[in-house]
VEXMARSE-737954 format. One line per 8 residues: number of its first residue (from 0); for each residue x negated, y, z negated of C-alpha. Coordinates in steps of 0.05 Angstrom, whole numbers. Each point is the difference from the previous one (the first is absolute). Layout:
VEXMARSE-737954
NUM) X Y Z  ...
//
This chain:
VEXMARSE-737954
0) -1945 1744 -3849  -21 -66 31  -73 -21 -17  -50 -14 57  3 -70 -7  79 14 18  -21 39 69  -47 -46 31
8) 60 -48 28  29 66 27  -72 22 28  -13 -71 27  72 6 34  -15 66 36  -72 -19 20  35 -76 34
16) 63 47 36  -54 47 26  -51 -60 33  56 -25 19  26 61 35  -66 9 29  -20 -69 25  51 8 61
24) -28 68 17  -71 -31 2  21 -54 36  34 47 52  -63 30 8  -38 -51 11  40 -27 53  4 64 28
32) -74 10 9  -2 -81 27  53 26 61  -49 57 9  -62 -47 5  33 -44 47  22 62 48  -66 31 -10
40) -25 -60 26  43 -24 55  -8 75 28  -83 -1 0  14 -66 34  40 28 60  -43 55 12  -55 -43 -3
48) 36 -46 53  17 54 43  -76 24 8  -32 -74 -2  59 0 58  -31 56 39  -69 -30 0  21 -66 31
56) 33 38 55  -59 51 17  -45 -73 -7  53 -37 33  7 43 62  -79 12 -3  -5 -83 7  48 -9 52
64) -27 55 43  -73 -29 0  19 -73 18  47 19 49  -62 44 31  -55 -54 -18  6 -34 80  -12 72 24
72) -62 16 -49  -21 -74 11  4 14 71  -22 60 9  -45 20 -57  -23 66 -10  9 21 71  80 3 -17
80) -26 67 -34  -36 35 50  33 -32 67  50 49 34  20 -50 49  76 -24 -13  21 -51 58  56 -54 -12
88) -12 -37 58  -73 -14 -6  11 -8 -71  -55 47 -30  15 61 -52  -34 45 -41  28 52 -46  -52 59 12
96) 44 45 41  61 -13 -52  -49 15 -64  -23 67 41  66 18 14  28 -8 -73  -59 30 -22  1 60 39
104) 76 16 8  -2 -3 -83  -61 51 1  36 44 44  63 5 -41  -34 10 -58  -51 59 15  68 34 28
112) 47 -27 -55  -41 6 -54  -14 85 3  70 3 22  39 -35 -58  -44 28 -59  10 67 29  75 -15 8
120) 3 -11 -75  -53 49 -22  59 55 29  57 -37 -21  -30 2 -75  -40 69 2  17 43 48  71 -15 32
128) 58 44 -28  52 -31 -43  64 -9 38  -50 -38 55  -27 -48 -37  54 -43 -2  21 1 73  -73 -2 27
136) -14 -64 -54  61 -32 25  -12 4 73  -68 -26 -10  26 -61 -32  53 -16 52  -65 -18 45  -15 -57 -44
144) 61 -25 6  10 -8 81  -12 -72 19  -71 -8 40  40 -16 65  31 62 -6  -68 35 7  -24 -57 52
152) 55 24 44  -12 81 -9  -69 -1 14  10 -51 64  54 48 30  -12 67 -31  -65 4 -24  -39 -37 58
160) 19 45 55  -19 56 -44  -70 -27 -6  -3 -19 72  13 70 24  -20 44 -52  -46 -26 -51  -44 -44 34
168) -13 40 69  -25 54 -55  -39 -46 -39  -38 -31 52  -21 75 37  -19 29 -59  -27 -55 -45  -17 -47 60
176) -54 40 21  -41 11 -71  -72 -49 6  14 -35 -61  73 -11 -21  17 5 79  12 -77 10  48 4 -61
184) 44 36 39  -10 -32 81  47 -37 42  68 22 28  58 26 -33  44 -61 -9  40 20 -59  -4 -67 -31
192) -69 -13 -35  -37 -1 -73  7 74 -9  78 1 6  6 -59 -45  -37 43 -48  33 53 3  72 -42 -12
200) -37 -30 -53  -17 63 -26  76 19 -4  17 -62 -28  -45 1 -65  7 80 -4  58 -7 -55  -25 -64 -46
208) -69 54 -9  44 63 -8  54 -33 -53  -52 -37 -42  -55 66 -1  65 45 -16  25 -43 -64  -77 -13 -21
216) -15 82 15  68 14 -54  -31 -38 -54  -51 54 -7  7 34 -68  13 69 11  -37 35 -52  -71 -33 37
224) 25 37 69  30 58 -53  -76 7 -26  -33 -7 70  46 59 24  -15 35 -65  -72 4 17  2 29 71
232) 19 -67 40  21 1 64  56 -51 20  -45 -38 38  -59 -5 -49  61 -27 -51  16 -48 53  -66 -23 11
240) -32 13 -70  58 -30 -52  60 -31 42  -48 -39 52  -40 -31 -61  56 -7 -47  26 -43 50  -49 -41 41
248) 28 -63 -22  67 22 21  -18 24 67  -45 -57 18  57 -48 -12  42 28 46  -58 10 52  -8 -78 -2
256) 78 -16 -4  1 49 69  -63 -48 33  34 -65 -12  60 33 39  -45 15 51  -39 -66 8  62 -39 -3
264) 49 40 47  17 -49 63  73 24 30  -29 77 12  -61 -10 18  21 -54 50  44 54 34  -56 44 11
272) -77 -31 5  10 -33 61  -17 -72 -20  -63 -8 37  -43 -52 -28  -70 33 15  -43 54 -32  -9 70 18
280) -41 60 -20  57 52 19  50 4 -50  46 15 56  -6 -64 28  47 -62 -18  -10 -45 -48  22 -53 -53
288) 3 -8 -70  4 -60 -39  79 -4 -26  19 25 78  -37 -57 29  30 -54 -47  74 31 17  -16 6 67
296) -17 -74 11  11 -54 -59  76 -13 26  -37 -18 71  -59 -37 -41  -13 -79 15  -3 -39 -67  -82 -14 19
304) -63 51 -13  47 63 34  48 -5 -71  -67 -6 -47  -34 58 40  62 41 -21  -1 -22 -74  -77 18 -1
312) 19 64 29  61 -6 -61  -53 -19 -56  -56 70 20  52 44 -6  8 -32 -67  -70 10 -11  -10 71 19
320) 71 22 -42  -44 -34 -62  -70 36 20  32 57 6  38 -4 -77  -55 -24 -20  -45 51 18  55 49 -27
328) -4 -38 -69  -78 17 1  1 74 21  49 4 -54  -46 -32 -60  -53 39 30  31 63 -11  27 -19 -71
336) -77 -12 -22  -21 62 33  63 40 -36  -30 -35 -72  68 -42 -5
//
């Protein structure tokens, strides 16, 4: 037997092989966790570009819109907001009668598109059978997915004659006559007007509501609609007592994503308004919304105060899309405090 003063050069041997073996590995690691660092890094610093990116367009088209409107708002002042008058020749414009128009075509499509969609995908989700779901879902869809001139066209050569004969003769004899919401509904049946651009607006944002309320409306646990049932519910005290507030959020979103469509549209709604640049109190009569105008008459535009007027008309459409997100931003907050979130 060897004494311990015989082991330690065996001892010290093993303890050197196995630093030695283990050196590498730490270096390995180290050098592995460096490579990691420097992707971490390099990936936090394209994301980062790509949404510094986003704000310098959104400021970038903001900037360029307001100087290339400045002549008109120089020129003009704050009668460009509340002037209908729109004449080339004699060089004067105001954007009242193309704010009213936008304003009021977007209302009507969404007090019809609005009650329409949600209940769209309140039956796709709780009430439709089974093997319809899928069909009924899918041909909603497909609506989203026909180009706006598609639509333009329909409603100038389908749907306006329909109006002209039908709708509006029935509208005006009926409605025409009541004291207070009479003048709403006055003038003859042209087919073309506010109402029918509405209404093709209506179509038009019907399956953005619909698809984004439907996948929002699945997310609902079941056992919170199980326990509502369990309890005596109805289907439509579930709907509006669990899946509604469950998914406000949800629904809102897509209510907002269906009003940008609606402000925005130019190609359909130039089909069927009638591109008349004054204001009316009939929503059967003609009229003009802010992206028709601007297609209707930049490519004809002079480079003097005609092109600004159309870029001021360019930069309050901007302004109204980011009131109106805004505002949608604030209702939501609101009802997070109220909900104790």
């Amino acid at each position: 037997m060897q004494s311990p003063k015989g082991q330690r050069p065996t001892m010290t041997l093993a303890v050197a092989e196995e630093q030695a073996a283990t050196s590498p590995r730490v270096s390995d690691r180290a050098n592995a966790l460096s490579r990691l660092k420097i992707a971490d890094g390099s990936f936090r610093a394209v994301t980062f570009s790509a949404a510094v990116f986003v704000l310098v367009i959104l400021i970038g088209v903001l900037v360029s819109l307001f100087i290339g409107a400045w002549p008109a708002f120089r020129t003009f002042g704050f009668g460009f907001l509340i002037s209908d008058v729109w004449s080339a020749p004699k060089q004067q414009f105001g954007a009242a009668s193309a704010i009213y128009g936008t304003i009021v075509t977007a209302l009507i499509a969404m007090l019809i598109g609005v009650p329409v969609g949600l209940g769209i995908a309140i039956f796709l989700t709780e009430l439709c059978p089974i093997p319809l779901r899928r069909p009924i879902g899918i041909a909603v869809e497909l609506l989203a997915g026909i180009p706006s001139i598609i639509y333009g066209i329909w409603g100038a050569y389908f749907f306006k004659p329909v109006m002209q004969d039908y709708l509006q003769p029935f509208l005006i004899k009926t409605l025409g006559a009541v004291p207070v919401i009479g003048a709403l509904f006055a003038g003859p049946p042209l087919g073309y007007g506010i109402l029918t651009a509405g209404l093709i607006l209506a179509v038009m944002i019907l399956p953005f509501i619909t698809a984004i309320s439907r996948d929002v409306f699945e997310t609902v646990p079941a056992v919170l609609k199980e326990a509502a049932y369990g309890v005596g519910c109805t289907t439509f005290e579930v709907v509006r007592n669990v899946v509604i507030p469950y998914t406000r959020v949800g629904v809102i979103g897509g209510v907002m994503l269906a009003l940008g469509r609606a402000l925005g549209e130019t190609m359909a709604v130039t089909f069927v308004i009638g591109n008349a640049t004054r204001i009316s109190t009939s929503i059967l009569a003609q009229g003009t919304t802010i992206s028709a105008m601007i297609a209707n008459q930049f490519a004809e535009a002079d480079e003097g105060l005609f092109t600004s007027s159309l870029l001021a008309l360019g930069f309050i459409l901007f302004i109204i899309t980011f009131i109106v997100l805004a505002a949608a931003r604030l209702m939501l907050a609101r009802l997070d405090v109220k909900a104790g979130r």
